[in-house]
C-alpha positions as CSV (number, residue, x, y, z in Angstrom):
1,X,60.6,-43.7,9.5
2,X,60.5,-41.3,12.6
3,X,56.9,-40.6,12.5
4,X,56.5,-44.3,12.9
5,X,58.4,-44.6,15.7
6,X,57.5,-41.7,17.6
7,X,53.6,-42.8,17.2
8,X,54.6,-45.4,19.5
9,X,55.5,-42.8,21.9
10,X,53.2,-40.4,21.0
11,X,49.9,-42.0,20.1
12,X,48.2,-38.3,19.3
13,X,51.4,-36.8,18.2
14,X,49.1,-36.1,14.6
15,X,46.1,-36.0,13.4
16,X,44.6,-39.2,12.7
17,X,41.5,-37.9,10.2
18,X,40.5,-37.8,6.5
19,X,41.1,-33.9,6.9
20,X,39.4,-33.6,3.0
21,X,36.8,-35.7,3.6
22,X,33.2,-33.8,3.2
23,X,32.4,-34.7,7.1
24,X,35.5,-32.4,8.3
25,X,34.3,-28.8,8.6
26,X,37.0,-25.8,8.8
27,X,36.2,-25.3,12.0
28,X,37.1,-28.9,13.0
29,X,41.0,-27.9,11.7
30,X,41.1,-24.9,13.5
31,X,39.7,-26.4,16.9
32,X,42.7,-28.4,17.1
33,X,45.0,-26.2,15.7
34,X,44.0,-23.9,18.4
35,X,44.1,-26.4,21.1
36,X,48.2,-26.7,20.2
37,X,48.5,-23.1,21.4
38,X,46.4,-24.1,24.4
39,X,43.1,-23.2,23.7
40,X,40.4,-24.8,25.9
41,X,36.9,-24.7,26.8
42,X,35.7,-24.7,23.3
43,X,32.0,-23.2,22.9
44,X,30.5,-25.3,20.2
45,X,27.9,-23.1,19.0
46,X,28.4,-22.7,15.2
47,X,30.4,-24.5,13.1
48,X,31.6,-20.8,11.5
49,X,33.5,-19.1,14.8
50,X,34.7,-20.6,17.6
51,X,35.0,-19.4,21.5
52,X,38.1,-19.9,23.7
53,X,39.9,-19.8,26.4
54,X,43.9,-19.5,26.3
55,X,45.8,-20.3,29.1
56,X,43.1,-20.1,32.1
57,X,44.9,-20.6,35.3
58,X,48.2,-19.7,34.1
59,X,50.9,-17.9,36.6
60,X,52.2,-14.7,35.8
61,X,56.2,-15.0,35.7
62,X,56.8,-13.8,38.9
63,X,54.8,-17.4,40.1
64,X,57.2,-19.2,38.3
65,X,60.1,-21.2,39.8
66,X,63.1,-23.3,38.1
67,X,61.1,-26.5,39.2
68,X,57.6,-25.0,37.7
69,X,58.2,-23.4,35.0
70,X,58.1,-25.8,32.2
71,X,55.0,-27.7,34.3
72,X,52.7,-25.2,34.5
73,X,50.3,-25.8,31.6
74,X,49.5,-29.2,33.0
75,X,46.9,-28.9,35.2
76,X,46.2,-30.4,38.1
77,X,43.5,-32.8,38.2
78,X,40.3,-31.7,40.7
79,X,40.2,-33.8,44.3
């Protein structure tokens, strides 16, 4: 019951996929595994490894602030 109401919340709270089907590859499951940790700028060139960036942009601690520090991962979008 709470995973149906909090998809009405959270549209892409879970993955929505046949994650056996024989289209899914490994590598699919571990893209966005990875990007729950904050991976980003995936470098699709093999479906055996991936590339990644983790937190790019992030502020060290001392950066952080009471009002910021729970905000920080959202970026801001470009002007």
């Amino acid at each position: 019951m709470r995973r149906a109401q909090m998809s009405r919340v959270a549209p892409y709270g879970e993955i929505r996929d046949n994650t056996i089907g024989a289209e899914v590859m490994p590598i699919d499951m571990l893209r966005a595994k990875l990007s729950f940790f904050g991976a980003t700028h995936f470098d699709p060139r093999s479906d055996r490894w991936v590339r990644i960036c983790m937190y790019a942009g992030a502020p060290y601690p001392e950066e952080l602030g009471p009002d910021t520090a729970d905000l920080w991962v959202y970026p801001e979008l470009a002007q």
